[in-house]
C-alpha positions as CSV (number, residue, x, y, z in Angstrom):
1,X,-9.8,12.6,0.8
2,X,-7.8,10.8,-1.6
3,X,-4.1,9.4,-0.8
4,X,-1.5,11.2,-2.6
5,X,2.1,13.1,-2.2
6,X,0.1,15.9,-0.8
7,X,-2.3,14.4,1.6
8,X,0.2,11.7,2.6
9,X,0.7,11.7,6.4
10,X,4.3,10.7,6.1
11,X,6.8,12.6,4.1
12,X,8.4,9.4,3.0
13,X,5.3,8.7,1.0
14,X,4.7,12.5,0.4
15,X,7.6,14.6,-0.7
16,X,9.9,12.3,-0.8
17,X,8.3,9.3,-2.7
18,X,10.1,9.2,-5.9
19,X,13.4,9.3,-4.1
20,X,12.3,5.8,-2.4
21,X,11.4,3.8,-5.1
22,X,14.2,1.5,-4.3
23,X,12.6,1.0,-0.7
24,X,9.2,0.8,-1.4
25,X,8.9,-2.5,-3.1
26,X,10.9,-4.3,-0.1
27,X,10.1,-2.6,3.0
28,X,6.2,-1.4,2.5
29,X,3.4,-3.6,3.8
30,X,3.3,-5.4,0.1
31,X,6.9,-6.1,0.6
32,X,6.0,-7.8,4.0
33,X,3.1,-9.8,2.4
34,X,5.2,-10.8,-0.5
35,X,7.8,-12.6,2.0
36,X,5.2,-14.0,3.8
37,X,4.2,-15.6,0.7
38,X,7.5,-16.8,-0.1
39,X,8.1,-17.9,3.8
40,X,4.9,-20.1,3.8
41,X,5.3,-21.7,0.3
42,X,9.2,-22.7,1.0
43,X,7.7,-24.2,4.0
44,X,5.2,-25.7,1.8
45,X,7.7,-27.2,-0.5
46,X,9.6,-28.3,2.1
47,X,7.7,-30.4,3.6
48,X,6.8,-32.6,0.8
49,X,10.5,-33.5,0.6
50,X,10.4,-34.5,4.4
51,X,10.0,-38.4,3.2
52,X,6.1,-38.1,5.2
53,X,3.8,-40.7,3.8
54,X,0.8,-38.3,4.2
55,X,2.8,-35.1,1.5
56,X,4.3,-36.6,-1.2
57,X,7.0,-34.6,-2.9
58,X,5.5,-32.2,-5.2
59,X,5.6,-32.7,-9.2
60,X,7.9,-30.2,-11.0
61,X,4.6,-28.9,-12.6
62,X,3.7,-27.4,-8.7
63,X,6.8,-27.1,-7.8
64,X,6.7,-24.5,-10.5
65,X,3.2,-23.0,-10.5
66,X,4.0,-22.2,-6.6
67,X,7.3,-20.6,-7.3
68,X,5.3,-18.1,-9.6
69,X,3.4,-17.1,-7.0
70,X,6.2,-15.6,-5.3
71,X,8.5,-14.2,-8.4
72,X,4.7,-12.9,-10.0
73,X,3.6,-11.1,-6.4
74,X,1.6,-8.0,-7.7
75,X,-0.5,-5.3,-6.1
76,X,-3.3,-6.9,-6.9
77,X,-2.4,-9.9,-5.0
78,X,-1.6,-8.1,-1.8
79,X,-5.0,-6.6,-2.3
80,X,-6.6,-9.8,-2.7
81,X,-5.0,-10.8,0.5
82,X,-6.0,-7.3,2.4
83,X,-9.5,-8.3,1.4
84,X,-9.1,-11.7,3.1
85,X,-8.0,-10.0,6.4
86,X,-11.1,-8.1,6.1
87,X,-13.2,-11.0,7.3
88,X,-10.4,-13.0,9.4
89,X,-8.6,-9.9,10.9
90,X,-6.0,-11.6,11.2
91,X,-2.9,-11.1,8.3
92,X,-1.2,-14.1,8.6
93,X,-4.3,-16.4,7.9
94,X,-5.2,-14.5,5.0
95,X,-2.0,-14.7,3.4
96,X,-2.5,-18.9,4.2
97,X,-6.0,-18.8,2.6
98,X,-5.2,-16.1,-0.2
99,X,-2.1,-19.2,-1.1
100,X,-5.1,-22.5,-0.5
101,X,-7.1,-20.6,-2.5
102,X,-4.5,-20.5,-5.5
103,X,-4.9,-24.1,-5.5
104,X,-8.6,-24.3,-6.9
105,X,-8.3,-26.6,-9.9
106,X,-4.8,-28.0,-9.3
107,X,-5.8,-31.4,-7.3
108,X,-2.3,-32.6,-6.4
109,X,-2.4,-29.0,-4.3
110,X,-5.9,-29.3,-3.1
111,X,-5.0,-32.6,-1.7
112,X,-2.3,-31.3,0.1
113,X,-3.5,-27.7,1.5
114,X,-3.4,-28.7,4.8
115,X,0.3,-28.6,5.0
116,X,0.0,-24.6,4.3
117,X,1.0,-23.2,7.6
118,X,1.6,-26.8,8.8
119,X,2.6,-26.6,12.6
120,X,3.7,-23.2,12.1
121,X,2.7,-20.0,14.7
122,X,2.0,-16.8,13.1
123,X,5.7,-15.5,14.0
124,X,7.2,-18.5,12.6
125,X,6.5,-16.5,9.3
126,X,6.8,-12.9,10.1
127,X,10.0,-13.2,12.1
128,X,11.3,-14.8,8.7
129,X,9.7,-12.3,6.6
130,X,11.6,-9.2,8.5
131,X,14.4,-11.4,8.4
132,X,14.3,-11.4,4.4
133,X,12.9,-7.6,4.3
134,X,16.0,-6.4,6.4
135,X,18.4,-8.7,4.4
136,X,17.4,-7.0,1.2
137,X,16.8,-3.8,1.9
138,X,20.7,-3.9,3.8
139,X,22.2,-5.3,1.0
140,X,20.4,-4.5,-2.0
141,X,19.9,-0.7,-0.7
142,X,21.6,0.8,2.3
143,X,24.9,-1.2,1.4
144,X,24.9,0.3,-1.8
145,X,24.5,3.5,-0.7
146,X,26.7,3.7,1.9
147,X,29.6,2.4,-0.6
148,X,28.8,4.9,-3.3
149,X,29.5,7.7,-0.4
150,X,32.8,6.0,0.4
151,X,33.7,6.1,-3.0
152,X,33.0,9.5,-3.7
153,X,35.4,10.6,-0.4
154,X,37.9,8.4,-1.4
155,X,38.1,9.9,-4.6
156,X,37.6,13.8,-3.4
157,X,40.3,12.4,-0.7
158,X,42.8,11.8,-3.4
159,X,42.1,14.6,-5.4
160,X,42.7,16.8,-2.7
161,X,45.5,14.7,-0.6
162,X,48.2,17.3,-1.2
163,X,45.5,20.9,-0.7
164,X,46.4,22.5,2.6
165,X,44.2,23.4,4.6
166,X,43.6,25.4,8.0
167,X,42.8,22.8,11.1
168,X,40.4,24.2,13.6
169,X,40.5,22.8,17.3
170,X,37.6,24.2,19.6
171,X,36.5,26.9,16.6
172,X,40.6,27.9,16.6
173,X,43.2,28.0,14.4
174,X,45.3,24.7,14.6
175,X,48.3,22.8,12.9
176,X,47.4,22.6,9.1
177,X,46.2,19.6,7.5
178,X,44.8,18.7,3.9
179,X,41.5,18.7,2.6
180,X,41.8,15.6,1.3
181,X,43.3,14.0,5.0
182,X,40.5,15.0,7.0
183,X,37.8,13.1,4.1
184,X,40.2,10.1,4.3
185,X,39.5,10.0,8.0
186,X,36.0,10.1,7.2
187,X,36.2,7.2,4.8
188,X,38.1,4.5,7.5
189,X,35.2,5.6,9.9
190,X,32.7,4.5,7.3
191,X,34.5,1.5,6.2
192,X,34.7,0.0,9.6
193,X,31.1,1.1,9.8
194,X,30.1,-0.4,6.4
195,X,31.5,-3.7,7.6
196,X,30.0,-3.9,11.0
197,X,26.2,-3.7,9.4
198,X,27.5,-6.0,6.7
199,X,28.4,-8.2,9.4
200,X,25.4,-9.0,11.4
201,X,23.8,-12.0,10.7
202,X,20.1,-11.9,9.7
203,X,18.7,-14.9,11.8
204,X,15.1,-16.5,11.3
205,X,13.2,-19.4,13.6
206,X,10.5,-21.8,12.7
207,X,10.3,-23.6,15.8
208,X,6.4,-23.5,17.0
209,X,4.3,-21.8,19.5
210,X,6.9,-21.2,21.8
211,X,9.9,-22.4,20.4
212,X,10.0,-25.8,21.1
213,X,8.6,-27.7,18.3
214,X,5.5,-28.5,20.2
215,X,3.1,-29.1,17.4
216,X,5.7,-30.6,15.3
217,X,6.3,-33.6,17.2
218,X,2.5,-34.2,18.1
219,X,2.6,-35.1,14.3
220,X,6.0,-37.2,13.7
221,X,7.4,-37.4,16.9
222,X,10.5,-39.2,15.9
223,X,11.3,-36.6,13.0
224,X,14.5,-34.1,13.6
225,X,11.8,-31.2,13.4
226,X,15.0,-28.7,14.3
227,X,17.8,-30.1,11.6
228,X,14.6,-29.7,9.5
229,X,13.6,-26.0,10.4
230,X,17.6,-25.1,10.3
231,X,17.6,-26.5,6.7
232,X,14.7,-24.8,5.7
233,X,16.0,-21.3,6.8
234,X,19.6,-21.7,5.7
235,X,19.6,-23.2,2.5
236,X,19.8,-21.0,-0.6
237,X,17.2,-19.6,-2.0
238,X,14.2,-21.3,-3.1
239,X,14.7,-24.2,-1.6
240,X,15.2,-22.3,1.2
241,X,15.0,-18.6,3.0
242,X,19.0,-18.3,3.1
243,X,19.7,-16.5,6.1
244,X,20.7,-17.7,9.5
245,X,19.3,-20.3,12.1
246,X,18.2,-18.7,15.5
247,X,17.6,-22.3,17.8
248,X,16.0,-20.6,20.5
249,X,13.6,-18.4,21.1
250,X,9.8,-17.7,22.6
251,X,7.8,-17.4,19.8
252,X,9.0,-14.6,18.6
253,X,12.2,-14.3,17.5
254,X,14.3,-12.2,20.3
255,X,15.2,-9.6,17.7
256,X,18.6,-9.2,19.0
257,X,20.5,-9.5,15.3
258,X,18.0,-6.3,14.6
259,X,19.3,-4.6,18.0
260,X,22.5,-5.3,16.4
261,X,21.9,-4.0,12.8
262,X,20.2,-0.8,14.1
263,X,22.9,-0.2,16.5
264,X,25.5,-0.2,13.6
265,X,23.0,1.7,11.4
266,X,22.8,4.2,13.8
267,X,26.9,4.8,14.6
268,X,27.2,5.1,10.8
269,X,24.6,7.7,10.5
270,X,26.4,9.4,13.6
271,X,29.5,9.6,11.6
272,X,27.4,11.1,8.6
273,X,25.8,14.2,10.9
274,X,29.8,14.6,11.8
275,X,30.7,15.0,8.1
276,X,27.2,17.1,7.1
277,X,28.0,19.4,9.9
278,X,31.8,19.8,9.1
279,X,31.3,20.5,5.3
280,X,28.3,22.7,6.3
281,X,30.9,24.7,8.3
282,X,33.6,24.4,5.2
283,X,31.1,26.1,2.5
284,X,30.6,29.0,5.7
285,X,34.1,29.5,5.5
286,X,34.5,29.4,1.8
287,X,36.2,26.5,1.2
288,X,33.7,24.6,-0.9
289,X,32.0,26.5,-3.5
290,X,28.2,24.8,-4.6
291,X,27.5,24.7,-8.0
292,X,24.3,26.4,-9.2
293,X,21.6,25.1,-10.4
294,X,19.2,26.8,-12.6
295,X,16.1,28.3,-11.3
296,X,16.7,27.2,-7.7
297,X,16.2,29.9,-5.2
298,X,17.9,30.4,-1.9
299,X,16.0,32.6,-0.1
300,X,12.8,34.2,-0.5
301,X,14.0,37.9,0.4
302,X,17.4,37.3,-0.5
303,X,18.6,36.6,-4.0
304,X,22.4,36.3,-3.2
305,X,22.1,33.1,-1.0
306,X,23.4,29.9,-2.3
307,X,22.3,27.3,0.7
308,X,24.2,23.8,1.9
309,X,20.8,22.4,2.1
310,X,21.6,18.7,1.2
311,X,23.8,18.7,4.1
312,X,21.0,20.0,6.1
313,X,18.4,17.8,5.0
314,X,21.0,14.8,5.6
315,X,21.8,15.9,9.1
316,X,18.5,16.5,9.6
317,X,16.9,12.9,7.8
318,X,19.3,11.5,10.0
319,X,18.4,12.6,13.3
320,X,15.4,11.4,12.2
321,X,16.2,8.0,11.2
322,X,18.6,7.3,14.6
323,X,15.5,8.6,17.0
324,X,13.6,5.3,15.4
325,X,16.8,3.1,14.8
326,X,17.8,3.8,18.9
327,X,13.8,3.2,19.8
328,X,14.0,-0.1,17.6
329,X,17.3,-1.5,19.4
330,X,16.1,-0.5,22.4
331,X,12.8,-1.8,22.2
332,X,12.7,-5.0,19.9
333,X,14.4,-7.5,22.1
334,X,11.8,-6.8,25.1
335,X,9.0,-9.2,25.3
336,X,6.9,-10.4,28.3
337,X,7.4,-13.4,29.3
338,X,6.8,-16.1,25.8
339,X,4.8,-13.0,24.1
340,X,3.6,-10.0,24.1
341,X,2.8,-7.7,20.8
342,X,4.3,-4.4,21.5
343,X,6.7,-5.2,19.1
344,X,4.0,-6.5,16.5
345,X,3.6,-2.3,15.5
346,X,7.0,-1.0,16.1
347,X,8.6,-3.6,13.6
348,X,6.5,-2.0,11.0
349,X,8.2,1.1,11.5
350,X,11.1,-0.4,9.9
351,X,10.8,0.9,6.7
352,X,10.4,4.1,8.2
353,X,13.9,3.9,9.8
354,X,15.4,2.8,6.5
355,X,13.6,5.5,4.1
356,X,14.8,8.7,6.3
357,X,18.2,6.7,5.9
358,X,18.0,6.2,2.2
359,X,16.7,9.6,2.1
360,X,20.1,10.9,4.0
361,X,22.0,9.2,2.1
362,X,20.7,10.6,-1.2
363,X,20.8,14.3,0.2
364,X,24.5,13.2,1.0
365,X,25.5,12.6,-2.4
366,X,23.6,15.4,-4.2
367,X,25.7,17.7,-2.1
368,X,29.0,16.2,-2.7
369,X,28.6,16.0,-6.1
370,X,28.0,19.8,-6.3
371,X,31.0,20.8,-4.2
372,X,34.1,22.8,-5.8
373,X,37.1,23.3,-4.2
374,X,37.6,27.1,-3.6
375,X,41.8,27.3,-3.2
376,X,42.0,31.1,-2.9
377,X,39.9,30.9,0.0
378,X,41.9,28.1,1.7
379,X,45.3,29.6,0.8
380,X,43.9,32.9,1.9
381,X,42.9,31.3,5.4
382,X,46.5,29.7,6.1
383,X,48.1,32.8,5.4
384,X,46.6,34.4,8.0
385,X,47.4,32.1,10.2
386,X,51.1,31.9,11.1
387,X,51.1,31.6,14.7
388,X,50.4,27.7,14.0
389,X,54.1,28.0,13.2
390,X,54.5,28.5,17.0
391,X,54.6,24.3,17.5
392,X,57.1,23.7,14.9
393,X,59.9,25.9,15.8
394,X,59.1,25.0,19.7
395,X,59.4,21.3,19.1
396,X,62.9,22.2,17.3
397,X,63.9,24.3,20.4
398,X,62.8,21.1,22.4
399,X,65.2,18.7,20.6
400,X,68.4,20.8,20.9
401,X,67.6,21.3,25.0
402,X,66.4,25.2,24.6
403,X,65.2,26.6,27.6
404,X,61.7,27.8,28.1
405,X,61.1,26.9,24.6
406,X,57.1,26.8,25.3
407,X,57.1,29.4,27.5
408,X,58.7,31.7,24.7
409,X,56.6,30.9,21.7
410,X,53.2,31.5,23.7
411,X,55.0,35.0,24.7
412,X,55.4,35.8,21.1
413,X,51.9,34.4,19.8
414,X,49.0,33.6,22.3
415,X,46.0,35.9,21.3
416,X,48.1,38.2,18.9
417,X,48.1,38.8,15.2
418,X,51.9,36.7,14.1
419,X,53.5,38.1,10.9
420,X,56.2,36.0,9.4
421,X,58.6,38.5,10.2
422,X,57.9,38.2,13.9
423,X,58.7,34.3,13.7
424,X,61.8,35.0,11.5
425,X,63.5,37.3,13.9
426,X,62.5,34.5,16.5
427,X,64.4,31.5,14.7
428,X,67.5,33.6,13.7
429,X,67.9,34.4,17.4
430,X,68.0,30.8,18.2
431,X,71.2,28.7,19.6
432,X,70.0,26.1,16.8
433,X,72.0,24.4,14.1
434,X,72.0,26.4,11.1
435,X,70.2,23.7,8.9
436,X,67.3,23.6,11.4
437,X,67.0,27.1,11.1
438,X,66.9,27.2,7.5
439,X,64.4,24.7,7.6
440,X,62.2,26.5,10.0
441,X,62.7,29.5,7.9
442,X,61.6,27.8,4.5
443,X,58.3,26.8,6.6
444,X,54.6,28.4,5.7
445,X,51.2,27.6,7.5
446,X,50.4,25.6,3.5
447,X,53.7,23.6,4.0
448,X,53.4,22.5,7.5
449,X,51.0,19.3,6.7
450,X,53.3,16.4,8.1
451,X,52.1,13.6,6.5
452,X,48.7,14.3,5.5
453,X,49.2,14.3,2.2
454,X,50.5,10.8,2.7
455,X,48.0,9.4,4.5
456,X,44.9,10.5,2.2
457,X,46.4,8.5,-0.6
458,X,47.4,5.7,1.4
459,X,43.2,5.2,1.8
């Protein structure tokens, strides 16, 4: 049976495979062969500018040819290097003799093929090559992403600062709010969330066997192998990998920055299955309206429906993606003693975390865009709602010392229906100034919002 978007296991590389595009290049097992190649040739280059007698600095002419190597990396290459791994079973060497074997015909490379790989252990180039999949698919995808959905709540938050709307603590009427408040708090949750995956530095080590240069010095004992390694995997890109030095480790990297990343991944996505499930409820209430789209079908027996399904999908795409980005964190820094390869396989599942992500993200958006305000409904919710009035006119009663005050609102609306009229008779029976009074009078349920309005602009 062939592989295709109906006999893929995975729905990522099924159903959903156009939507990952993005991903695909950078997270797949081409994208981890491509950085491999890219690891192992900056190595390479690297270490003809060490000023060893033995490697010569490379002429511009190689210098070139091997930087095309990487910038030209094509499916046919990372079959060319699968075909290699047929015969070593091992990836790493082939992507070291798929690179010596680009050299045939180029003698100032031949002579030097030996420094492929030079003194490095097998995780000295995939802990880099994560490091450079994670750091793109962060910034060049999920970043993005997540910045496009603050956006669009910002803006819904200021179009809708000043729309009343009915609060609902525990499934009960509460104190009013605005529509455009409650997606402002959303957007400072996701901001301080954007910034803390923004924030974690990707680290990388090239440091041997077990961390401690071992082969390196056995060659030049009196070089600075480590100011060498640090410069290799901090200095911009191509002379070097551009992310950030980790100077110790066992021999695999400890994986704690990823802990970190997946972590902050994960709280973000929380916050998302909090929105999802909130506007979910909002288009059950009538709130939002969904904009049709023609020919789509809601139900198979019932013609009338009209389904929040990107909000389900993104709820549900992102339980998905926290189950692996909790097993990651939770797994990845855990070795035994100097190495052990249980985290060989699960690290390959990283693309998997990051396409039911992506995949969220995009069900997220679909289903803001398509949201309409429904005011009637909201305005028609508040005004059956005027026992929220109750807290108001108590907190007045407080401030001028009236007795009871509490007591006497919960008499008049715990658990019944409150007309206006009920709470009018109420406040021109108080011992209140006259102004107050008025004031409580002038109140609705749509006017009582506080600052709300304010605050959803202020974001």
């Amino acid at each position: 049976m062939n592989l295709s978007s109906l006999t893929a296991i995975s729905p990522l590389d099924g159903r959903y495979a156009a939507k990952l595009s993005a991903l695909r290049p950078i997270m797949s097992e081409y994208g981890y062969m491509h950085r491999r190649v890219q690891v192992e040739v900056t190595w390479f280059i690297a270490l003809s500018d060490a000023g060893f007698a033995e490697f010569a600095p490379l002429s511009a002419e190689s210098r070139d040819y091997l930087h095309a190597l990487v910038a030209n990396f094509s499916e046919a290459d990372a079959d060319a290097i699968k075909a290699i791994e047929k015969t070593t079973n091992h990836d790493v060497k082939a992507v070291e003799y798929w690179i010596k074997g680009k050299f045939d015909g180029r003698a100032e490379l031949q002579k030097a093929a030996e420094f492929v790989h030079f003194a490095c252990t097998s995780e000295d180039i995939n802990n880099t090559s994560h490091a450079l999949q994670i750091r793109v698919g962060r910034d060049t995808v999920l970043l993005p992403a997540i910045n496009g959905i603050i956006a669009k709540l910002r803006e819904m938050a200021h179009l809708y600062a000043e729309v009343p709307m009915l609060s609902r603590t525990h499934g009960q009427t509460a104190s009013p709010t605005t529509v455009g408040k409650e997606l402002a708090n959303v957007v400072v949750r996701l901001q301080k969330a954007a910034a803390n995956i923004a924030g974690v530095k990707i680290l990388g080590k090239m440091n041997g066997a077990v961390g401690n240069y071992n082969a390196h010095l056995s060659a030049w004992p009196e070089f600075d192998w480590e100011a060498f390694s640090q410069k290799v995997v901090e200095s911009a890109e191509p002379k070097g990998l551009g992310i950030s030095f980790q100077p110790y480790s066992i021999q695999i990297e400890p994986h704690d920055y990823m802990a970190e990343l997946f972590d902050a991944m994960a709280r973000t996505n929380t916050i998302l299955i909090d929105l999802s499930r909130d506007i979910w409820g909002y288009v059950s209430l009538g709130f939002f309206k969904q904009r049709l789209k023609a020919g789509e079908i809601g139900s198979s027996t019932m013609p009338h429906k009209v389904n929040p399904i990107d909000f389900e999908n993104c709820e549900g795409n992102l339980g998905m993606a926290n189950a692996m980005l909790k097993h990651l964190a939770e797994k990845l820094p855990i070795s035994r003693w100097q190495r052990d390869l249980t985290d060989s396989t699960v690290l390959r599942n990283i693309g998997v975390a990051f396409g039911y992500t992506t995949l969220a993200y995009a069900s997220l958006m679909t289903g803001l865009n398509k949201l309409e305000l429904n005011e009637e409904r909201l305005q028609e919710d508040l005004n059956h709602a005027w026992e929220v009035l109750a807290e108001p006119i108590q907190t007045v009663m407080r401030r001028y010392g009236v007795q009871g005050a509490y007591e006497k609102l919960k008499e008049v609306t715990r658990g019944k229906t409150v007309l206006a009229e009920d709470l009018h008779r109420l406040i021109n029976g108080l011992e209140i100034p006259q102004a107050d009074k008025d004031r409580l009078l002038a109140m609705t349920p749509a006017s009582y919002i506080g600052k709300a309005a304010e605050l959803a602009k202020r974001i």
